[in-house]
N, C-alpha and C positions, 0 to 999 in steps of 0.2 A: 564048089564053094571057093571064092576066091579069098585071099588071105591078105589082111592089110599088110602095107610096107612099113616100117621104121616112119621114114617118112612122111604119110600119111596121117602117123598116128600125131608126129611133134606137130601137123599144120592145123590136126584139129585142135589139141592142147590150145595154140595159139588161138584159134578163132575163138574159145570157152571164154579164154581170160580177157580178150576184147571186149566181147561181151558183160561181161560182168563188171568189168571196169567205168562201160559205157551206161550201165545200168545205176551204177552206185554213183555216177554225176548226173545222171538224169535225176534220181533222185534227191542229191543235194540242190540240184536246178530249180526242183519243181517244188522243196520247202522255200528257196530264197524266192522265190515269184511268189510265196505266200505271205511270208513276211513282210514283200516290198508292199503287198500289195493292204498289208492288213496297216500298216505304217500308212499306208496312202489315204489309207481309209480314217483313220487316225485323224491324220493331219486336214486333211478336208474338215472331219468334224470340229476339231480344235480350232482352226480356222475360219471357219466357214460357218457351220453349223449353230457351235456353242463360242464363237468369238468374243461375242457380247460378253457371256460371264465370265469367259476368262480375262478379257481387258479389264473387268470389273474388280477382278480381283488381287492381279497384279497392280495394278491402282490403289486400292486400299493394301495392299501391303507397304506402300512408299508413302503412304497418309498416313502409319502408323506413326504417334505422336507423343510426346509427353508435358508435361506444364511441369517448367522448372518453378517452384519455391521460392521466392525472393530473400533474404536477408530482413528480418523484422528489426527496425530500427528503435535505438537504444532509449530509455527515459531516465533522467537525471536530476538528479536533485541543483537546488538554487545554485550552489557553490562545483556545480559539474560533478558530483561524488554521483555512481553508477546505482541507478534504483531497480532497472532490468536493463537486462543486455543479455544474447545470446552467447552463448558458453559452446563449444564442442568439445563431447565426453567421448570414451570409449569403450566398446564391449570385447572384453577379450577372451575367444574361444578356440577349441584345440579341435581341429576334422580328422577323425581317426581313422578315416577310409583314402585321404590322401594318398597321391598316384605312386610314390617311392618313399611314405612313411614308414620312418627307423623304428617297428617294432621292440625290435633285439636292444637298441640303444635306449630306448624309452622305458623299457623292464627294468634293467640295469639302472638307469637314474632314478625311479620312482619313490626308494627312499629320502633321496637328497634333497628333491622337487616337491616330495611331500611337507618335510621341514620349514624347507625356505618360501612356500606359497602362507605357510602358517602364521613365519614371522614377519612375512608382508602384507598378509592382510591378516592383522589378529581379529578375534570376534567369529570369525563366521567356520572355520572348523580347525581341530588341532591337529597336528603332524599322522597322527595314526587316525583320523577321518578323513585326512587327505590323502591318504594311500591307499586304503581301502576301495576311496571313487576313483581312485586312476585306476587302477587294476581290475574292480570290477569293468570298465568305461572298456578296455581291450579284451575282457574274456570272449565276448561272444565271434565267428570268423569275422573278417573285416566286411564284405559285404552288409551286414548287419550293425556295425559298429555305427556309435551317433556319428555327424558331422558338424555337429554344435554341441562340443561339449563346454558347458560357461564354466569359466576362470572367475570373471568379475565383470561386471557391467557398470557404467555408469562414471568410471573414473578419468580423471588428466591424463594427458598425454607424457607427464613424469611418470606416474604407475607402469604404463603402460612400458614404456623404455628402462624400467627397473624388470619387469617378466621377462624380458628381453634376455636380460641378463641372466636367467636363474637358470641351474641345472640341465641339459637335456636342447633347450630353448637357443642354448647360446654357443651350441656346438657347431650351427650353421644359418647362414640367412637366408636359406632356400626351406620356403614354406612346403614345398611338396614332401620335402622330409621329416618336417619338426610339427607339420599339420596343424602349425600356428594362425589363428584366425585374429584382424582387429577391425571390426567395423565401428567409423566413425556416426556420431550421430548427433544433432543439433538440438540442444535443451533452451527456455528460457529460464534464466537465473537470476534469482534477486538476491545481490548479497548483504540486504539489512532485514531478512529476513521474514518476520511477521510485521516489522513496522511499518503502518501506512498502506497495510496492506488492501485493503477496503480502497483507499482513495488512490494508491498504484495500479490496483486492480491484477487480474490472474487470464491467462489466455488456454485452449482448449480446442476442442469440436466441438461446432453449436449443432444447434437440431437441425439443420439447414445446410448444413455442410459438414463434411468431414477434415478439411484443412484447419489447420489450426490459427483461430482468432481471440481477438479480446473478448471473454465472459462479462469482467465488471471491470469497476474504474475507469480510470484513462486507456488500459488497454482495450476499453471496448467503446470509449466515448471516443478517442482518437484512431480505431482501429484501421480506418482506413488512408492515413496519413502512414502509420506506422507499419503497417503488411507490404507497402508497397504495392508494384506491378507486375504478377506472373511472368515469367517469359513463357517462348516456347522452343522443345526440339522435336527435329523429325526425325524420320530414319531415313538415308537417303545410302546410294546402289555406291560402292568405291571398287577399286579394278581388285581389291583382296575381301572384297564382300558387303554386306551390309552395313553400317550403323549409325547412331544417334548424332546428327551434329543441329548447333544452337542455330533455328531460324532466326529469334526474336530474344534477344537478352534480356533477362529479368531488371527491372528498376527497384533497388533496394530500398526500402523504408526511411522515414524522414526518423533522423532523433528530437526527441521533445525533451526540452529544460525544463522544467518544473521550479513553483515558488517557493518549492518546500524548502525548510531550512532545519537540516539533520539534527543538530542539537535542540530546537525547541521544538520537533516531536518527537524527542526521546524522554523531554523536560515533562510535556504533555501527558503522552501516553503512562508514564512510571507515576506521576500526580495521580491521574485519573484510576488508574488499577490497583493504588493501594487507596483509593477513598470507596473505590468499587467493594472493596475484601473486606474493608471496615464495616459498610454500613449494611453489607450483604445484599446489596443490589441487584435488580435484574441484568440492568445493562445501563452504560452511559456513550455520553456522543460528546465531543468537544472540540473548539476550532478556535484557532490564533489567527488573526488577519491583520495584517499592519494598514494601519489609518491611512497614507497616504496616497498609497499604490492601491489599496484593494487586495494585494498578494496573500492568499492562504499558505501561512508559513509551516501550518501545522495543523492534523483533523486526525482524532483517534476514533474509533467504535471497539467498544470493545462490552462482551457479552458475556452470561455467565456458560460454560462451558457446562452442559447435564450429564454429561460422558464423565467424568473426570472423579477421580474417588475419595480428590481433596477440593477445595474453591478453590476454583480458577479462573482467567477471564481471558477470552482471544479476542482477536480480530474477527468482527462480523459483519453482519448488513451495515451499509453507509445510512445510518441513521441523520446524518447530519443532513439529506436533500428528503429526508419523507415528510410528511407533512403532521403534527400535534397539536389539540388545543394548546395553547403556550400559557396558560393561564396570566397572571399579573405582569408579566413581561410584557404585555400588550399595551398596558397604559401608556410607555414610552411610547407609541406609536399614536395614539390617540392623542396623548398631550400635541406632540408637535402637529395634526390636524387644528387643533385648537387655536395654537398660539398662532399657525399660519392664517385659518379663516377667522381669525378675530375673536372669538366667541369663549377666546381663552384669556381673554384680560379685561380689565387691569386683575396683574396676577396676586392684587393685594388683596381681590373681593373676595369675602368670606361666607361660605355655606354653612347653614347648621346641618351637622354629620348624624353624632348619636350611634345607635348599636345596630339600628334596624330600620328599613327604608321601604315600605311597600309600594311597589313604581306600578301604578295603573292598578292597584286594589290588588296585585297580585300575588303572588308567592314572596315574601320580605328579602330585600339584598341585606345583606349583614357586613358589616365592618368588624374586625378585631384587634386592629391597631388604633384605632382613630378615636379622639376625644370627643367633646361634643360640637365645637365648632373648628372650622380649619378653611386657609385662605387657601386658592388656586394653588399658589407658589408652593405648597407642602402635601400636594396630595400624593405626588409621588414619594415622597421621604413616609410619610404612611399606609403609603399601598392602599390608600381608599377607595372602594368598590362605592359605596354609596356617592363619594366625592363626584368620581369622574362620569357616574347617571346625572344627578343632577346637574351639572356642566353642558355633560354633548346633549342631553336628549332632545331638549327643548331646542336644538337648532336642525332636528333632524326628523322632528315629531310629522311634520309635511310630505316627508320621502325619507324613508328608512336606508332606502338604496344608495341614497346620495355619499353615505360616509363611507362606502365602498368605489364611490367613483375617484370623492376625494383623494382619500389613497393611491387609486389608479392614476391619478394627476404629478404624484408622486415620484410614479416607477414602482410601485412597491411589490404589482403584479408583471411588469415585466420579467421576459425568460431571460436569464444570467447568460446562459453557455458559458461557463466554466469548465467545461471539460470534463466534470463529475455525471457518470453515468446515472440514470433514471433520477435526474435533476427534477424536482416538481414545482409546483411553483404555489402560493398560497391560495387557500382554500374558502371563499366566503359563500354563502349561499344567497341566491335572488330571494329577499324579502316582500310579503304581501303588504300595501300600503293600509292596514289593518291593525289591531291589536296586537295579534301576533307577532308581526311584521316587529313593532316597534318593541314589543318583549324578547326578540331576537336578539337585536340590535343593543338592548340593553345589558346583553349579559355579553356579546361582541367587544364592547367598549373597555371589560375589564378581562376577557381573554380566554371566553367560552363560546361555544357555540360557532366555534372557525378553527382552522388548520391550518399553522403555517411552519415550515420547515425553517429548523434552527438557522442552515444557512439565510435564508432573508432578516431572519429576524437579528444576528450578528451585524450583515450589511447594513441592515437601517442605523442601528447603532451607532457601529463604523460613518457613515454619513453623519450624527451629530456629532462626534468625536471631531470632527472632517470639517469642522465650521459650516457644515448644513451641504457639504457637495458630497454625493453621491454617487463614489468611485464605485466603479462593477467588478466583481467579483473574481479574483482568476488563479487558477493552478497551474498554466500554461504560460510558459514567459519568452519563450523562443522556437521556435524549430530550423535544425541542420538539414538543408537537401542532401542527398548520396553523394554530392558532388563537394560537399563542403562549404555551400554558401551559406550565411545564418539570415533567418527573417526574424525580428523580433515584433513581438504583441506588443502593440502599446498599451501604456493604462489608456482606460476610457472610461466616462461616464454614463450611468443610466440616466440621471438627469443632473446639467451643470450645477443646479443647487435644487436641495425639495424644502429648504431651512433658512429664511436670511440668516447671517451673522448674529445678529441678535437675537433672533430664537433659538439659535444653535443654543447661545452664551445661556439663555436664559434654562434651557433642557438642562444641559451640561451641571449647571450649579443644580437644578432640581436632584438631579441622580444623586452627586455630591453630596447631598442630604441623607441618600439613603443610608450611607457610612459612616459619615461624620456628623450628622445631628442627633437631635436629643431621642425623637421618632421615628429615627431611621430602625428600618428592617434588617441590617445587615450591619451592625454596626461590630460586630465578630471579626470585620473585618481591618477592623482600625489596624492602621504599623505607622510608625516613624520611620517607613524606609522608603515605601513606593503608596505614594496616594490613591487611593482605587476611587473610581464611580461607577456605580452602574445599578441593575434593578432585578430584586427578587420575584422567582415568579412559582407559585404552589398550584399546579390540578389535579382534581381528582383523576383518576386512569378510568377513559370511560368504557364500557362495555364493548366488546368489536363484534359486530356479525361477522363471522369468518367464511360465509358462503360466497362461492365467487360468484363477483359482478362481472357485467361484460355490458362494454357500449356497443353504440347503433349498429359497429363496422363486425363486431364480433370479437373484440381485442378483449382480453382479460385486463380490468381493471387493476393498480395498482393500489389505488387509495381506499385503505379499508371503511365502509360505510359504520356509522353508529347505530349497534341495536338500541341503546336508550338506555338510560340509568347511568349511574357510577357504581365502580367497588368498593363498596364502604372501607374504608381504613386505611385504602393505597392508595398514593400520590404520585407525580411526576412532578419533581426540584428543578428550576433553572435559577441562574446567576449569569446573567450577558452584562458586562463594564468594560471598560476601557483606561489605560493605565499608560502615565504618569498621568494626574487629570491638569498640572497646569502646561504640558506639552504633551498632548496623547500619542502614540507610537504605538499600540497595537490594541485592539479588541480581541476580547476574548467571552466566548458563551460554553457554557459546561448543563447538560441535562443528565440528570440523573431521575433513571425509573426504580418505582417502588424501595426508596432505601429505607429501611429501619430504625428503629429506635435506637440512639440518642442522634440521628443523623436525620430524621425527616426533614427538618429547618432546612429551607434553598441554604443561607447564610451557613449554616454548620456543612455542609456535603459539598452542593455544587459550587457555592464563593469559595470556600475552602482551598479547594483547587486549581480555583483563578488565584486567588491570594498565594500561594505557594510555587506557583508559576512565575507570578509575575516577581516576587523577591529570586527565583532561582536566577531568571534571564537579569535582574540588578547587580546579583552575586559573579555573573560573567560577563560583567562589563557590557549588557545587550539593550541596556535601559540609554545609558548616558555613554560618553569615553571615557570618562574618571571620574568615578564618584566623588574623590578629590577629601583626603583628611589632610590635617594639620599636625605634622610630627617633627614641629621645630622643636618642640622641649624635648624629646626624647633623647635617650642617653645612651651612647654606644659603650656595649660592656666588652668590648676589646676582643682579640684575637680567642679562637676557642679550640680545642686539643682534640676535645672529645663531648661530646654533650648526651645525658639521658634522664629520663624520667624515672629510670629505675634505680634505687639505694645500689641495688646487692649488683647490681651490672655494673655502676661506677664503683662499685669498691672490688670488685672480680678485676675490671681490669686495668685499676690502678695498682694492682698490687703484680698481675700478669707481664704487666707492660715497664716495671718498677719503675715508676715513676715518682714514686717519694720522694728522693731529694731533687727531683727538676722541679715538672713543673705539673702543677694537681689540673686531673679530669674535670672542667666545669660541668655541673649540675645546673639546669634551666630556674629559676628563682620559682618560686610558690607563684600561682594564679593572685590574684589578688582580686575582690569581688566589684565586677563590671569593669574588669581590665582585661586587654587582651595578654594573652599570657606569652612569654619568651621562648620563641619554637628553635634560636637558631641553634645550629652546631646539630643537632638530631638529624636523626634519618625521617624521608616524606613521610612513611608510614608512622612511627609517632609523631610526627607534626602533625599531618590529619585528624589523626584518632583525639588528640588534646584538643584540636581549634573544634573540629566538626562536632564533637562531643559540649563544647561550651554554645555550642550554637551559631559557630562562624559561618562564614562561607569562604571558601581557600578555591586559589588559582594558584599555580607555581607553572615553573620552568625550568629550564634547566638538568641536570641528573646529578644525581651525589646527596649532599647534609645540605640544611638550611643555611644558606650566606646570610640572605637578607631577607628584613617581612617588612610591609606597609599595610596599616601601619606599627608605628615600633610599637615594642613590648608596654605596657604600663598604660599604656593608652587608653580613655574609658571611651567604651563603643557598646552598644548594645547588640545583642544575638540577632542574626541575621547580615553583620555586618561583613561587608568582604575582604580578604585580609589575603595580600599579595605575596608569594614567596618565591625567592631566587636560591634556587640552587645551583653549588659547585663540586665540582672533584677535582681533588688535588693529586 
């Protein structure tokens, strides 16, 4: 047996460990040729294979896109005062999962932060409710903690920089720590709040979209002047990654000036709501339009709120563009067909009236103002129904349809675009050249049997006020592009005249009558301050089918159809005139539905309102530039110390002030009866409360005690009168 050597045994050692060395990179050899090869395989498919959906896809990740939001452009009142404009508010929230949020520091403040969150926002929890949500907001581990806990929503960018400040908040400006959140977010704001709200209109998501546009008013009648134009961005590849940059910049929205004129619909609207509370009304609608321009200076709606656990009346539907029988307010519109096709004069020629008129054997028209005989020229001052049948009929007895073209000759069915959303336009129905036809047409004449929306029926008005031209309607008086350029709207006409001169004059005087004659309807309205003309109008409220219509196309009808009949007892008031009447300057029409006893009378409810109106806008200088009194005789009562209304106040502080041996506190002299009384030397607040309380009408200026009043003291002027005062401080 031979026997291995030493060295023998180290050559095989050596050979084992070759081997297994060679073994364990063959190994490693034979995974990397799998890999390479499963990678080869890979990339062929990726390549090759499935190339298509991967190009496809890489592609739509670099289309990934967004639609930037435009800036919705602002709407302003006549004088530039802001009626919407976009506002950015802020939400301010605390992430309690933040990547290096100071727990330990945040424990330790939470008393302090509890306090000072209480006394900066009072109302919504107090110092020991605010501690309670911070503490519970960190019990649970942080994984689990919110990452929006609200602070407050919806606030200025001062609130915000006031949190800033508070406890914990202002130990560092490094949000990872303090886990301060503030996202910014774009509100529409209107800061006069509910007025005009209806004819400003309110913006939202429509059913059609989810961006937000105009619902009603101008924001939806101008919506797309004022939304502007989307931009857009993409996401596009950069050398530290993806993101969003702007292909196409948004075009921000035009601002729109408006005709509105903030004091005389706040004159309006406070008229109109307390004649609403008074007469316990359903609802009223009422519009200011200045004669010469057409410009709607002012339109309130406003409805009884059924929500509400006392009366009260909001902003509602824009009742002023839907369509009503207008009842006797219609005869203004008839006369001037009349006097234009001739069949209206001579305005001397005299009908016999009486109480009751059966026109075609049929149901009797009745008169209740009207004596037994009365000329053309007074039919309007008596609101005669029998009057103005016997007139038109007999010129229309041939074609029923004709009195409706007349009109249309007019303009009186042309569409306005005013700017006022779901504008409608008036309502007459195709008559059968038949009996029927012309018993339609007969009760047409005096203001049943048709729908016409307050606004036309104001414009026609407006048009005789207007010496017979027929200025068009408008709440839109300019538009700003993004860029700052102004377009302005011009006035224009629906038609250059629907009136000569002379029939203007000769309507004009008719209305006049309704006021100031013996017969007149409205004669509640008489003043010695501002002359009113214009024309009462009384309907029954007629019955509504409330089931919806739809036309040919499948649109839901807006104009509700008539089931037939009336409700006995309730009425719908108008009053539409025009004031000063020997230089008119604005038209004004007020409807009131269903108001109550002692208020049914158009004259008592709706003129009411006008008349109140139109002395407020005299009282602020809006009528004339200076009403202009005479107070040469008046008598200056010299320098003054001190002045009050009250005994025990001048003697408090003539004795405080020891003034006894100088010079003695004036006392204002006694009112004396149809004089205006001595406001000077007093504070605004007893000046008002004396003149307003006599029936004045006060403007001052100035700050401090009354210097000076126009006019002076002693002066005889009757209530409603306006009475100037200067104030100073010394």
């Amino acid at each position: 047996m031979a026997v291995s050597s030493p060295q023998n045994k180290k050559n095989r050692t050596k050979g084992n460990r070759n081997s297994y060395v060679v073994g364990r990179f063959g190994i490693i050899f034979a995974i990397t040729v799998f890999i390479a090869a499963c990678i080869s395989v890979m990339l062929v498919r990726t390549t090759v294979v499935n190339a298509k959906a991967w190009n496809a896809m890489g592609a739509s990740t670099l289309r990934d896109s967004n639609i930037i939001t435009p800036n919705r452009g602002e709407i302003l009142a006549a004088d530039g005062s802001i009626l919407a404009t976009n506002l950015y508010y802020f939400n301010v929230m605390v992430d309690f999962r933040a990547t290096r949020f100071d727990i330990s520091g945040f424990n330790d403040s939470i008393p302090q932060l509890a306090g000072a969150l209480a006394r900066l926002i009072p109302g919504k929890r107090d110092s020991v409710a605010w501690c309670d949500k911070l503490k519970a907001a960190i019990e649970p581990p942080k994984s689990k903690r919110t990452r929006n806990f609200v602070i407050v929503k919806g606030v200025p960018e001062e609130m915000v920089n006031k949190i800033k400040r508070l406890p914990f908040f202002r130990s560092t400006k490094n949000c990872n720590i303090t886990g301060l959140k503030v996202d910014k977010v774009m509100k529409r704001s209107y800061p006069f709040g509910q007025m005009a709200r209806m004819s400003i209109g309110r913006v939202g998501m429509t059913d059609s979209c989810s961006e937000i546009h105009g619902r009603s008013g101008l924001e939806r009648a101008l919506d797309t002047l004022l939304y502007g134009v989307p931009g857009l961005e993409r996401k596009k590849l950069f050398t530290r990654g993806a993101r969003y940059d702007v292909e196409i910049p948004p075009i921000h929205g035009y601002d729109v000036t408006t005709t509105i004129d903030i004091t005389m619909q706040d004159i309006l609207e406070s008229e109109l709501g307390e004649m609403l509370l008074a007469a316990k009304a359903d609802w009223g609608t009422a519009m200011i339009m200045e004669v010469a321009t057409g410009d709607i200076k002012a339109m309130s709606n406003l409805e009884r709120d059924s929500t509400a656990s006392k009366p009260r009346y909001v902003e509602a539907l824009n009742r002023a563009v839907q369509a009503y029988e207008p009842g006797s307010v219609m005869k203004v519109m008839t006369m001037a067909v009349a006097l234009e096709k001739g069949f209206g004069k001579p305005i001397s020629r005299t009908y016999p009236i009486g109480r009751s008129f059966a026109y075609l054997g049929r149901r009797p028209i009745s008169d209740t103002h009207s004596p037994g005989s009365l000329p053309i020229d007074r039919f309007i001052e008596y609101s005669s129904n029998i009057g103005m049948v016997k007139m038109t009929m007999p010129h229309y007895e041939g074609d029923p349809n004709r009195f409706k073209s007349d009109l249309a000759e007019m303009g009186f069915f042309d569409v306005f675009n005013t700017g006022i959303a779901r504008e409608r336009i008036p309502y007459f129905p195709k008559l059968q050249n038949n009996v029927g036809g012309r018993l339609a047409l007969s009760r047409m004449v005096f203001g049943y049997s048709t729908m016409i929306p307050p606004l036309y029926t104001c414009a026609f008005y407006n048009a005789v006020a207007n010496d017979g031209r027929f200025v068009r309607p408008r709440l839109v008086k300019s538009l700003r592009t993004p860029d700052g350029r102004d377009s302005t709207i011009d006035v224009s006409y629906v038609r250059e005249r629907i009136l000569s001169s002379e029939n203007a004059a000769i309507l004009r005087k008719m209305m006049r009558g309704v006021v100031w004659e013996q017969g007149g309807t409205a004669k509640a309205l008489k003043n010695d301050i501002v002359e009113i003309a214009g024309k009462t109008g009384t309907c029954k409220i007629a019955r509504e089918d409330k089931r919806p219509r739809y036309d040919k196309d499948g649109n839901k009808l807006q104009l509700t159809p008539f089931k037939g009949g009336y409700l006995e007892g309730h009425y719908r008031v108008t009053f539409c005139g025009f004031f000063p009447y020997e230089n008119p300057k604005y038209t004004c029409i007020v409807v009131i539905n269903d108001p109550k006893l002692p208020y049914r009378g158009p004259a008592l409810s709706a003129g009411t309102v006008l008349k109140n109106v139109a002395l407020k806008l005299y009282a602020r200088g809006m009528l004339e530039e200076d009403p202009g009194f005479d107070a040469s005789n008046a008598q200056s009562a010299g320098p003054t110390v001190y002045s009050t209304f009250n005994n025990r106040r001048n003697a408090t502080l003539h004795a405080d002030l020891q003034l006894a041996d100088s010079r003695a506190i004036r006392r204002p002299a006694d009112r004396q009866e149809g004089c205006i009384p001595d406001v000077r030397g007093v504070g605004i607040r007893e000046a008002l409360t004396k003149l307003e309380g006599s029936g004045y009408s006060v403007s001052f200026q100035g700050i401090g005690y009354v210097a000076e009043q126009q006019p002076e003291a002693g002066t005889k002027a009757g209530p409603g009168t306006k009475v100037k005062l200067i104030l100073k401080h010394d």
